[in-house]
Biotite code that builds the C-alpha atoms (Angstrom):
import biotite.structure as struc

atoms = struc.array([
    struc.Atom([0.000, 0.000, 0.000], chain_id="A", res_id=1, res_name="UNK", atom_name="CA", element="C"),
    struc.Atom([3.140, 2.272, 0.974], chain_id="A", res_id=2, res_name="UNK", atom_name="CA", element="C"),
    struc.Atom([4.005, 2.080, -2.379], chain_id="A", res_id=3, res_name="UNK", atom_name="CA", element="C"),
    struc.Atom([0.867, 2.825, -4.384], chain_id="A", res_id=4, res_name="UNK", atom_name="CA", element="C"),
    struc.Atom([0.063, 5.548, -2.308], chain_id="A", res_id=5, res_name="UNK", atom_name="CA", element="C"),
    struc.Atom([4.259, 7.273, -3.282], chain_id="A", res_id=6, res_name="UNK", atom_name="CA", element="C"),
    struc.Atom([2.949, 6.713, -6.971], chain_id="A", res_id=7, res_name="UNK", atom_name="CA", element="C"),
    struc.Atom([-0.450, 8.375, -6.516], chain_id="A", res_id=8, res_name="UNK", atom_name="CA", element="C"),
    struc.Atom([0.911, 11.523, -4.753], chain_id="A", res_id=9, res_name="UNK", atom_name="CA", element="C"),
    struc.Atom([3.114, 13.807, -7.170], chain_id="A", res_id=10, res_name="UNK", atom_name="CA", element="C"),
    struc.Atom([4.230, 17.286, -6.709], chain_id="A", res_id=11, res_name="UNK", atom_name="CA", element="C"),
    struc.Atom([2.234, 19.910, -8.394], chain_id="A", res_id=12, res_name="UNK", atom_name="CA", element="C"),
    struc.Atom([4.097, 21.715, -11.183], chain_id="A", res_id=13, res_name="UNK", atom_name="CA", element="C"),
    struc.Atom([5.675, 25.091, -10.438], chain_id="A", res_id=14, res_name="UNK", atom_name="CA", element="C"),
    struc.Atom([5.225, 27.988, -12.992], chain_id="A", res_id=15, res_name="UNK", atom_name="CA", element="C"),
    struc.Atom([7.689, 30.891, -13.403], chain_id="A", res_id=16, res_name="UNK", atom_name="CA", element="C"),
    struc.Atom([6.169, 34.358, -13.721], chain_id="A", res_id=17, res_name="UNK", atom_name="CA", element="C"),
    struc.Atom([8.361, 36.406, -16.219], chain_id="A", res_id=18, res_name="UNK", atom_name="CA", element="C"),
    struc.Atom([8.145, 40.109, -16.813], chain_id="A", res_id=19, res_name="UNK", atom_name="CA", element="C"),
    struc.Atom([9.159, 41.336, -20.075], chain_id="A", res_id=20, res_name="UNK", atom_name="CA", element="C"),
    struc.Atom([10.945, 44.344, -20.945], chain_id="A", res_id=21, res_name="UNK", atom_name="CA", element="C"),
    struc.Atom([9.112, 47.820, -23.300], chain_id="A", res_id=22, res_name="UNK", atom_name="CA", element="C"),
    struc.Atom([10.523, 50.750, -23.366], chain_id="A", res_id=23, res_name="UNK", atom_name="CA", element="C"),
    struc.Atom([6.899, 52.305, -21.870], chain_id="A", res_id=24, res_name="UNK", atom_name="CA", element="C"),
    struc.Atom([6.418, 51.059, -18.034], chain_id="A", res_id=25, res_name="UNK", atom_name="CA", element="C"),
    struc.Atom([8.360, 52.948, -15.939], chain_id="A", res_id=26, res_name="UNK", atom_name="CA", element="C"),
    struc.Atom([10.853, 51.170, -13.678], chain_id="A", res_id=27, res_name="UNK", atom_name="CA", element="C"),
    struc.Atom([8.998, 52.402, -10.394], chain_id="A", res_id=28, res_name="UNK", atom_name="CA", element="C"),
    struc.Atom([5.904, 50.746, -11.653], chain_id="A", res_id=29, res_name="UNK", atom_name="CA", element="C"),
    struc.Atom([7.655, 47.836, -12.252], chain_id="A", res_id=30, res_name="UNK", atom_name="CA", element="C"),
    struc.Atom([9.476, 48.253, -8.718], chain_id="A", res_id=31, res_name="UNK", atom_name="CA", element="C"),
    struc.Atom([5.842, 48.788, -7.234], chain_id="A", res_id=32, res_name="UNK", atom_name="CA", element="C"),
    struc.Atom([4.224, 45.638, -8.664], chain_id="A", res_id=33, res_name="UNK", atom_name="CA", element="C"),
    struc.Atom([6.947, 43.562, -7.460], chain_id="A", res_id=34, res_name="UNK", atom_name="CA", element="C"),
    struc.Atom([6.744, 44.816, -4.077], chain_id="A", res_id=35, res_name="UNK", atom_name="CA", element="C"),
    struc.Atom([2.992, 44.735, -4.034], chain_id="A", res_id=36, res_name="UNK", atom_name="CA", element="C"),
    struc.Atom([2.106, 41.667, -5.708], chain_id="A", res_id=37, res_name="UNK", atom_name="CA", element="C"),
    struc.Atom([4.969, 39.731, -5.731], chain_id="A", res_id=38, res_name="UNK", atom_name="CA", element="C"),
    struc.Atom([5.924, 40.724, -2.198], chain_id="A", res_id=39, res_name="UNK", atom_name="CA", element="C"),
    struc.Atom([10.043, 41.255, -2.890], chain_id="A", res_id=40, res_name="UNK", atom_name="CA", element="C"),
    struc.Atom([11.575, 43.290, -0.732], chain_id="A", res_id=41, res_name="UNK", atom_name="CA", element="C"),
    struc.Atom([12.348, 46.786, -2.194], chain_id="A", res_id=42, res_name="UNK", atom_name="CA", element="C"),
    struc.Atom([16.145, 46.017, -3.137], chain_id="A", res_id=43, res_name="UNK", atom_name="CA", element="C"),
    struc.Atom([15.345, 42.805, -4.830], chain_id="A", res_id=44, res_name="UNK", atom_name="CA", element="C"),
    struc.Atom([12.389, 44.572, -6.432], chain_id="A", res_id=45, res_name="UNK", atom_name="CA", element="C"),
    struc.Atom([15.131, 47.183, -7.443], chain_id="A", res_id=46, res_name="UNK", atom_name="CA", element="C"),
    struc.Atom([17.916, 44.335, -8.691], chain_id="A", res_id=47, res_name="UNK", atom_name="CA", element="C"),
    struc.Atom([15.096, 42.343, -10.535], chain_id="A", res_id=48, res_name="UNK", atom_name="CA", element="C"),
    struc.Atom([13.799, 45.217, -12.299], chain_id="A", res_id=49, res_name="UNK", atom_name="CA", element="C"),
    struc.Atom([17.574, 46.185, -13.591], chain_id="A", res_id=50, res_name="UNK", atom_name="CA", element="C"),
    struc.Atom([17.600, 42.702, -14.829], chain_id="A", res_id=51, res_name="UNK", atom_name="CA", element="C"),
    struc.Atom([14.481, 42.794, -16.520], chain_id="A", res_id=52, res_name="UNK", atom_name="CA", element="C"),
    struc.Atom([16.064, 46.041, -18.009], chain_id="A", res_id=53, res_name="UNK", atom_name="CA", element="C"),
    struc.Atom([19.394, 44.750, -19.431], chain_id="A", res_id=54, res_name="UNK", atom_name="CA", element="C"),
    struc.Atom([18.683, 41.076, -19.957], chain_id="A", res_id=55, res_name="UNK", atom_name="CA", element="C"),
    struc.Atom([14.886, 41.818, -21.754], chain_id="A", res_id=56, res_name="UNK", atom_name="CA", element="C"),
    struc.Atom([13.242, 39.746, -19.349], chain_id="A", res_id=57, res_name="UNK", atom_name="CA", element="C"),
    struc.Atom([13.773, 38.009, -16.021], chain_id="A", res_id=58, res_name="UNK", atom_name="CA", element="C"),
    struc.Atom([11.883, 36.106, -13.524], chain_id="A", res_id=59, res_name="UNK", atom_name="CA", element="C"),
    struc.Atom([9.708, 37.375, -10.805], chain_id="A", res_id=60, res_name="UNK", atom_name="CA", element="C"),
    struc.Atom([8.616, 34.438, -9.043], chain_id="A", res_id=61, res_name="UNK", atom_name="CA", element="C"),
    struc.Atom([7.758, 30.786, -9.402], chain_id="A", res_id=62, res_name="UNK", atom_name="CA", element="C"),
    struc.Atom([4.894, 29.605, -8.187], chain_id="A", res_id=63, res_name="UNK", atom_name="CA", element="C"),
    struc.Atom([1.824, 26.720, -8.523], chain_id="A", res_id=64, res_name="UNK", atom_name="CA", element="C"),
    struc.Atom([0.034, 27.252, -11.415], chain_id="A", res_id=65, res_name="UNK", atom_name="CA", element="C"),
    struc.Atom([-3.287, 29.150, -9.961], chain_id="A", res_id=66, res_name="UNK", atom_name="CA", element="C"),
    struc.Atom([-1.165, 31.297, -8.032], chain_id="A", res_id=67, res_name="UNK", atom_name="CA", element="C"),
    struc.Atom([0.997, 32.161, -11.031], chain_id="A", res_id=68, res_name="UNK", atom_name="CA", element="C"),
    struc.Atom([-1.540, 32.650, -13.143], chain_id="A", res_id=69, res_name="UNK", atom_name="CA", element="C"),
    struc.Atom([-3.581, 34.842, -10.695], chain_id="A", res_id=70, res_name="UNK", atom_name="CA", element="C"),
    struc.Atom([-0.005, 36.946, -10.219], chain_id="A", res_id=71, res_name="UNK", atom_name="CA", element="C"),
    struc.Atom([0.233, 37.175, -13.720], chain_id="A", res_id=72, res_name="UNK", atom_name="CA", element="C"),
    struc.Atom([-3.975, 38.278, -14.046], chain_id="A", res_id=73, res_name="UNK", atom_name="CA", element="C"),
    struc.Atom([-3.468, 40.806, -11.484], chain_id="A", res_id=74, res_name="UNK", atom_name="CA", element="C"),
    struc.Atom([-0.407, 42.258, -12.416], chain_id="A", res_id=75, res_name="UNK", atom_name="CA", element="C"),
    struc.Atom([-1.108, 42.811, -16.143], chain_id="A", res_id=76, res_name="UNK", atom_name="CA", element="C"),
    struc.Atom([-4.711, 44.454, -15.165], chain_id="A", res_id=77, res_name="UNK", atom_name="CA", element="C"),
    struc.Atom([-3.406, 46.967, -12.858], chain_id="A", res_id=78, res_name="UNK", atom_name="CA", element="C"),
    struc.Atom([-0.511, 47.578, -15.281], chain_id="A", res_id=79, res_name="UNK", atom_name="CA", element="C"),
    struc.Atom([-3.201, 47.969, -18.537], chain_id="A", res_id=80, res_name="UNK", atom_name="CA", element="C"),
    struc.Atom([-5.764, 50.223, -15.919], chain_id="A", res_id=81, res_name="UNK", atom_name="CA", element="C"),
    struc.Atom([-2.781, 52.613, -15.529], chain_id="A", res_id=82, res_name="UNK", atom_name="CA", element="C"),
    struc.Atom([-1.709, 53.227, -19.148], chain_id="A", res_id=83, res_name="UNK", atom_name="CA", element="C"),
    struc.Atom([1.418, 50.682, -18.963], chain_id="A", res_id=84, res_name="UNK", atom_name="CA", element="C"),
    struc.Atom([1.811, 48.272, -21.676], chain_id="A", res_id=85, res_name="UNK", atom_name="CA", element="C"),
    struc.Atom([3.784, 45.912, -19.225], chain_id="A", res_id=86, res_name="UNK", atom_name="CA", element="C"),
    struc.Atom([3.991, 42.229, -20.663], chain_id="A", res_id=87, res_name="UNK", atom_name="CA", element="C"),
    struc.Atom([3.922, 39.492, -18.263], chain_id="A", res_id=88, res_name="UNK", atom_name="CA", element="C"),
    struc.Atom([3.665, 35.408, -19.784], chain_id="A", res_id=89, res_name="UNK", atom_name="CA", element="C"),
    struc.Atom([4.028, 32.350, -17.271], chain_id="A", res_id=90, res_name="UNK", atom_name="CA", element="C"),
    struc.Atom([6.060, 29.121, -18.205], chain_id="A", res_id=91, res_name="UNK", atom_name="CA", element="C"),
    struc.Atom([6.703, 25.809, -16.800], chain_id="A", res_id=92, res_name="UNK", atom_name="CA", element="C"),
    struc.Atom([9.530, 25.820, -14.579], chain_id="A", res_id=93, res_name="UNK", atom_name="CA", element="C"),
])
């Protein structure tokens, strides 16, 4: 039984959130999301966003699957309610 029951349970799959880089969304708004939604602190929020800046993209967080995508949801709407054209896509990790 021991056995069936380590085949039966499996690890859900974890999702990386990825924020892409525009030259329209300014880095504080970026800075604020990932404080606010993404709860990093504000120097990692700082360090990501200069990596989203010089590398094009980066990752902001990896997470289950509904939590990613809800992340991703809320992130993208509060970005496209204030004028920022802020692209944000999920990905198996």
């Amino acid at each position: 039984i021991d056995e069936k029951i380590k085949d039966l349970v499996k690890e859900p799959s974890r999702y990386n959130v990825i924020f892409l880089n525009d030259n329209a969304t300014p880095m504080e708004w970026v800075v604020d999301l990932l404080i606010n939604i993404f709860k990093h602190t504000h120097s990692s929020a700082e360090h990501i966003t200069m990596e989203i800046h010089t590398n094009g993209s980066a990752v902001v967080g990896t997470y289950s699957y509904e939590i990613a995508e809800q992340k991703t949801i809320e992130a993208t709407k509060s970005s496209h309610e204030n004028g920022f054209p802020l692209q944000i896509k999920m990905e198996a990790e």
